[in-house]
N, C-alpha and C positions, 0 to 999 in steps of 0.2 A: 504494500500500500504506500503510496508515495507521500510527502510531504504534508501538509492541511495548512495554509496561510490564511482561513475565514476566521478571525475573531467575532468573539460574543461582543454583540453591544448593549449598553446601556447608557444612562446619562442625566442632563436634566435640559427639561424644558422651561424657559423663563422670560420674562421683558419689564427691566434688564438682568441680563444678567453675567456679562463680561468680566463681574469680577465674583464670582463665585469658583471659593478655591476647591468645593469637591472633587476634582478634577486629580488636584496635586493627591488628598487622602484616595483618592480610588487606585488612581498607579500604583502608591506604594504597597495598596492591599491587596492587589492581584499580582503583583510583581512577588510579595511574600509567601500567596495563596499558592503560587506556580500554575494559575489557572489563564488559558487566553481569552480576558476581557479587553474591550474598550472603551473607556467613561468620553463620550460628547457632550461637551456644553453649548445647547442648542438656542439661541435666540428665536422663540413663538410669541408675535404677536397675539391679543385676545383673540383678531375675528381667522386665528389660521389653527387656534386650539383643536377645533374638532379633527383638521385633517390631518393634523398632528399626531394626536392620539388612533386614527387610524393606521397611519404609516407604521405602529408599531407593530400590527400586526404583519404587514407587507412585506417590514424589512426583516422578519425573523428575530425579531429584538427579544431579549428577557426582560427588559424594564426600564420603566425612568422615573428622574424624579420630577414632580412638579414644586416649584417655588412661585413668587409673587411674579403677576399675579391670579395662579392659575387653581389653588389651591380648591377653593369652592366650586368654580366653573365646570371641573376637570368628574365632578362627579354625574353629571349627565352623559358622558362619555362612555360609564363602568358597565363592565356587564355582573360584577359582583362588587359591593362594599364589604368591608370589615364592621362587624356590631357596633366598636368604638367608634369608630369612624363615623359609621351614621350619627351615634349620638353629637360626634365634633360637628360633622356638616361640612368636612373639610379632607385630603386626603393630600400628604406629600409624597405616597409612595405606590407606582403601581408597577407588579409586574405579570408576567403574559405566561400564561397556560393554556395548552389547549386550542390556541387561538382564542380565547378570551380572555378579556384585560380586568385585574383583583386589586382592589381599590384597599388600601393601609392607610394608619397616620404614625409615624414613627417621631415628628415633632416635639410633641408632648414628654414622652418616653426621654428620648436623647436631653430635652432642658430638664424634669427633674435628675437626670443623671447626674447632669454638669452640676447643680445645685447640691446635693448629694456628695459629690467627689471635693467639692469646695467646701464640705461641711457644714453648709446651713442648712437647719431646721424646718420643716415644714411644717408638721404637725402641729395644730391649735395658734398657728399663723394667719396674721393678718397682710395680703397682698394688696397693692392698687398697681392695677394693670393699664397701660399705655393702649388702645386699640380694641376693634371688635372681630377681625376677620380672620382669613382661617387658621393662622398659626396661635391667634389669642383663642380661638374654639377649640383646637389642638393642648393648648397649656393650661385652660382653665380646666375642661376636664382630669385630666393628671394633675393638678393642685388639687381638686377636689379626694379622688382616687389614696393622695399621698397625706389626707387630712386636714387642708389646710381649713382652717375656723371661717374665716369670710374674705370676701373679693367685692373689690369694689371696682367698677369699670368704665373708663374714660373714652366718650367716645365721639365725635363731633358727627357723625350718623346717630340719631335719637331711634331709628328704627332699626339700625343692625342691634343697638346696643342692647335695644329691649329685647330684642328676639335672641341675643347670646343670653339676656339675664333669665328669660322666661327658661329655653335651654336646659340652664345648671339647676334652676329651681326643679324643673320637672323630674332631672335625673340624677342630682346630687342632695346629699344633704350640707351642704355649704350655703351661710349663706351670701349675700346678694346685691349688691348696688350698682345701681346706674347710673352717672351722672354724667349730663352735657358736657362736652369741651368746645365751649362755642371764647371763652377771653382766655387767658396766661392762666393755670389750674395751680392749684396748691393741695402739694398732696398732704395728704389727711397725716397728721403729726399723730397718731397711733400706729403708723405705718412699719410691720414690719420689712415686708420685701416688696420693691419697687421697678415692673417690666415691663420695657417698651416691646410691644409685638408690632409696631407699624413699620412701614418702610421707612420712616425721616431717617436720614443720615445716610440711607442707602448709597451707594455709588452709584451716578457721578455726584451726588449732592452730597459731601462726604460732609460740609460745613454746617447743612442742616441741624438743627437743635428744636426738640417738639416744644412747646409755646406751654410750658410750667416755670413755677417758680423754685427755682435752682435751689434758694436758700429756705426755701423749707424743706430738701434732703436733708437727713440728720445722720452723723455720726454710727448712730447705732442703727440704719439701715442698711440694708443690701438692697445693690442697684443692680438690675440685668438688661442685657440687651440682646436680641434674637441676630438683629447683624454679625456678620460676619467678618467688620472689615479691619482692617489695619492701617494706621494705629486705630486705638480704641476709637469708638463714637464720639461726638462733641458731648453727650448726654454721658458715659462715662467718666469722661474728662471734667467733668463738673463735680460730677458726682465725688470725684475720687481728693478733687478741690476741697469738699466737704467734710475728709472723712470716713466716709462710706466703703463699706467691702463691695467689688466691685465683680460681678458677673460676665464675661462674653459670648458671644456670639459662636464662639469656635469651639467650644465645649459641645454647645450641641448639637453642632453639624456635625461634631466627629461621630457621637453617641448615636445619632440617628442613623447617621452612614456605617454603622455597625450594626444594627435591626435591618436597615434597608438592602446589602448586602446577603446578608442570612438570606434573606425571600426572595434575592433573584439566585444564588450560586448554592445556596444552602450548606456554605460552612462560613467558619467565624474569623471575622476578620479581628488584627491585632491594634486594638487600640490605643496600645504605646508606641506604637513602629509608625501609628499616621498620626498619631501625636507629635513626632520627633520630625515627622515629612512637613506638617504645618509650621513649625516652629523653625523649622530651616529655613522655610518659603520664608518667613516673615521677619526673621532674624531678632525672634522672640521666646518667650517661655508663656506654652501656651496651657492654662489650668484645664483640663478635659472632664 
């Protein structure tokens, strides 16, 4: 039998998404795994989603991921969801069997990991959460799931925000608040842990900082950010101004790109060796 030069693919789908490093952690984990995959990092516009997510079956794909802002859209596409996942409303991981495409959230999962390995506390925690959509639907369920006492939720959509609060009321016993982010927000001074789930700061807007008021972070808070970027966010970089133990963005993409992994190759990727591949990329010490 001669040679085989077909690699597997997988990847992610996004807009934008040029600087998303899962790219760097995937090489290193199939280069480890000794298995031939190929991670693409794909730029999909919203209105090219659907034939997007068909392509996956066309091109023989095992999986991809979806990021911002495809997270929610990407579930009309599914020919199967995950139970959690329906209750999120939100899915970052699909991969393909069968010729039909199996809707995950591994989001959730990978940030309380990152929180977890940082050593902060969940359980009978009070969160105030930055955003409503699907990676905040993704992590409030898993803060629920990990204990946390109540969430309160900033949202400048008064309609996403109610429909994430009605949501966690229905299927959590956590409780529950909604508030408008219509001026500069001041997070609640009972605040234990403090995450922004929106895109601000994304790249290219790297300068970005969401429209709170800085100096009511406090010392004895943890501050998280879903971003991925480097250096830190402007909303870290404040936070850390203050004080504050500070949370990244790179913790839980490694965590989740280690569940999302498992369900397309079905073995475990090492999550110190793409640990060490992030941290090289960025010429950093990256907390996972």
């Amino acid at each position: 039998m001669g040679k085989s030069y077909r690699e597997e693919l997988v990847g992610v789908f996004g807009y934008p998404v040029d600087e998303n490093p899962t790219v760097v952690v995937a090489k290193t984990a199939f280069e480890d795994l000794g298995i031939p995959y190929r991670y693409l990092t794909v730029e999909v516009k919203p209105e090219n989603l659907e034939a997007a997510m068909k392509a996956l079956v066309a091109w023989n794909m095992k999986g991809i991921h979806l990021t911002i802002p495809h997270k929610v859209e990407v579930l009309k596409y599914l020919d199967h969801i995950a139970d959690d996942a329906k209750i999120m409303g939100a899915v970052n991981t699909v991969y393909v069997k069968d010729g039909e495409l199996y809707g995950e959230n591994t989001d959730g999962k990978g940030f309380i990991k990152s929180l977890q390995n940082a050593g902060i506390e969940i359980k009978g925690k009070k969160v105030f959460m930055l955003g409503a959509g699907g990676a905040a639907r993704a992590i409030a369920v898993e803060l629920a799931n990990a204990g946390a006492k109540q969430l309160v939720i900033l949202n400048r959509s008064e309609e996403r925000g109610s429909e994430l609060k009605e949501l966690l009321e229905k299927n959590t016993k956590m409780q529950v608040e909604f508030q408008k982010w219509s001026e500069t927000a001041v997070i609640d001074e009972d605040t234990d842990i403090l995450v922004n789930t929106t895109s601000i700061g994304l790249y290219p807007n790297v300068d970005e900082k969401p429209d709170i008021d800085f100096d009511s972070i406090r010392p004895e808070m943890t501050v998280c950010d879903v971003i991925p970027n480097h250096p830190h966010t402007q909303l870290l970089k404040e936070a850390e101004k203050r004080g504050a133990k500070t949370v990244d963005g790179l913790g839980m993409l490694i965590n989740q790109a280690v569940e999302s992994f498992r369900l397309w190759t079905g073995m475990t990727a090492n999550a110190e060796k793409m640990k060490e591949a992030l941290a090289k990329e960025y010429g950093i010490d990256v907390h996972y």
